[in-house]
N, C-alpha and C positions, 0 to 999 in steps of 0.2 A: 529081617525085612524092615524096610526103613517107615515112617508116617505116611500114613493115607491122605492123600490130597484131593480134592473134588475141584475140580477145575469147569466152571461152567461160564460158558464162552461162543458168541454165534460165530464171531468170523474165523472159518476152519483152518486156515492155515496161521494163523495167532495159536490155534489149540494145540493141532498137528505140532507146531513148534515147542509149546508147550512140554505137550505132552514128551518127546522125546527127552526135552533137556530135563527133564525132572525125573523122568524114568531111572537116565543116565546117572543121575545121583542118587542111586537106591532109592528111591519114593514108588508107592505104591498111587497110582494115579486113576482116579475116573471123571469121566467125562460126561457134560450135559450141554448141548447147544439152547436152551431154551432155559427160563425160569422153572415152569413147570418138571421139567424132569428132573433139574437139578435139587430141586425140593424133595422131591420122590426119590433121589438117588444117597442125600444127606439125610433120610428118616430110615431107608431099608440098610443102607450101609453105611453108617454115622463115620464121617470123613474127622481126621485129627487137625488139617487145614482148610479152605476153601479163597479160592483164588476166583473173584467175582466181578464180571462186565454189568455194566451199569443198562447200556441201552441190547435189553435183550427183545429178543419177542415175545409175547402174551404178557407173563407177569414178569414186570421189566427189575432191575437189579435193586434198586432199592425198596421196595416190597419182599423182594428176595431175602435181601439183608433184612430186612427188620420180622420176617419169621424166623429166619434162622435165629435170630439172637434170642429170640423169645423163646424160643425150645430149648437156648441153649446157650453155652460160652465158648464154645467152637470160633477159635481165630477167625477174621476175616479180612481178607487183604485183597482192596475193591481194585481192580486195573480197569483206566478207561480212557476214554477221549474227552472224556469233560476234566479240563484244568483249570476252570475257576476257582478261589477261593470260597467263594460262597457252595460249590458246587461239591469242593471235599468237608467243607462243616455239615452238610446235609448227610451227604453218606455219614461221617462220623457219627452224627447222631444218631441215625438209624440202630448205630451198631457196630459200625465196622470198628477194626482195630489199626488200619492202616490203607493207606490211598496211594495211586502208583496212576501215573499220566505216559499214555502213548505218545509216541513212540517206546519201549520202553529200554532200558540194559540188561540184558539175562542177567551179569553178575551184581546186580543193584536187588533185582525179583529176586535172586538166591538167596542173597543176604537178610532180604526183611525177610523172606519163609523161616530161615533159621531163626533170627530173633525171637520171631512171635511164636516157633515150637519152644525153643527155649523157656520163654517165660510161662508157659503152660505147663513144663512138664512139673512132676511133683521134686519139691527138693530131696536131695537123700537123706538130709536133716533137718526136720519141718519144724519151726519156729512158732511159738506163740505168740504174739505181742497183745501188750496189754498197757490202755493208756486208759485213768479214771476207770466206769464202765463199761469200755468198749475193748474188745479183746477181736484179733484175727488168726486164728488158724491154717500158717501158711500149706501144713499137711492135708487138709480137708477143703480150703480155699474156703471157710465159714467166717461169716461176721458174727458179732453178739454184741447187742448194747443189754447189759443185763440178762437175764433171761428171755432177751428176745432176738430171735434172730435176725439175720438180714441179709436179704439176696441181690449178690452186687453180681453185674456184669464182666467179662475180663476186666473191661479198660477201665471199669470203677474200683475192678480188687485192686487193680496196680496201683492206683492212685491214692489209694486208700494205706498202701502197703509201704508207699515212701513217705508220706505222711505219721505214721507208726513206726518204721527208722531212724526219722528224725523231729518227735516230739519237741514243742516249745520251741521250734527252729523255725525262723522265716524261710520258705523258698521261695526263689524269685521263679517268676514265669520262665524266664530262658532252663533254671533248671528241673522245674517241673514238664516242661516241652524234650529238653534231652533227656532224662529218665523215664518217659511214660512214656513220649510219642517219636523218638529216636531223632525227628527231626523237626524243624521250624514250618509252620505256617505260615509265617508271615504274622504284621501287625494287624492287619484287620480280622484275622481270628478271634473269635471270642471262645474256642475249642474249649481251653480252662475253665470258663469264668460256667460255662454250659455244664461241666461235667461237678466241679466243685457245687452248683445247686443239686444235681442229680445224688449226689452224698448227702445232703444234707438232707434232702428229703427224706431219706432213709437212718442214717441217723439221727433224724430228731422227728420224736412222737409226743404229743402231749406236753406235758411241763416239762422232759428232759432236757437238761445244759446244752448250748450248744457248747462243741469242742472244736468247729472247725473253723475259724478266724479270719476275715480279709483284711489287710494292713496295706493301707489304700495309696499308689503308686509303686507297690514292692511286691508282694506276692501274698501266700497264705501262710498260716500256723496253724498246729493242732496245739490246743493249751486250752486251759479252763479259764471259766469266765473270772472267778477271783484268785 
């Protein structure tokens, strides 16, 4: 049987459609028309996706998102009618892993669902990296700066995990945007500049180094400060 999807969605016949074409591709699918239930439906049956409307009734889709994230690193791929830029940096921050504007393409929604299972699922060969004292356990999805841990979000492990690939290596924002978020924002995103603080707050406690570098009109680096 294929990944559990929760799809929580008011307008029935967006769901109804949903719900078929995903069926249709081995996915095991449930349904919540509301915030509320769809919370209740991702705590008694912890879904491997969730596919999220933003303007729901009662507790509307970004409140959604931002407990879900907080129980958890359960993908989240927001579908909505709001296409501002300011309107997907919001959802992103809440949590989500990916943002999708109505009208939408089924074979566009298929593709990010696969992406974002992909990158969850565990490798068959799990990696350690290890840069100064910060080490990632791509088998267990664990940070560590020394003996201490650190609890990153999906979109902070991936972020964290291209940065540990490519050590001492400037990435520029175009390639930080296609390897983490598959596609562009636009220039008035500040998506990066948002998630590269959200690291650091977490990797740096007290007198620790910082390791994670802005190299100011080109992108970031992981390298020590001498």
């Amino acid at each position: 049987m294929g990944a559990r999807i929760l799809v929580i969605e008011d307008d029935e016949g967006i769901l109804t459609f949903l719900r078929r074409s995903l069926a249709y591709e081995g996915y095991e699918v449930d349904m919540a028309t509301d915030g509320r239930s769809g919370l209740d439906i991702a705590r008694d049956t912890p879904p491997d996706l969730v596919v999220l409307d933003l303007m729901l009734p009662g507790i509307d889709g970004l409140e959604v998102c931002r407990r879900l994230r907080a129980g958890g690193d359960v993908p989240i791929l927001i579908l909505t009618a709001k296409d501002g830029v300011t309107d997907r940096v919001i959802g992103l921050d809440m949590g989500a892993d990916d943002y999708m504007v109505k009208p939408f393409d089924l074979d566009e929604v298929l593709a990010r669902i696969r992406a974002l299972l992909r990158r969850t699922q565990p490798s068959n060969r799990p990696k350690v990296y290890q840069f100064a004292d910060l080490t990632l356990d791509t088998g267990t999805r664990q940070a560590q700066r020394g003996d201490r841990l650190i609890t990153l979000t999906a979109k902070e492990y991936e972020l964290l995990e291209l940065f540990l690939r490519h050590p001492r290596q400037v990435l520029t924002r175009d390639v930080i945007y296609d390897s983490v978020w598959g596609y562009d924002f636009g220039g008035e995103s500040n998506i990066i500049e948002v998630y590269v603080r959200y690291l650091r707050q977490k990797l740096e406690r007290g007198d620790e180094e910082r390791l994670l570098h802005t190299v100011r009109g080109v992108g970031y680096v992981l390298r020590q400060s001498t």
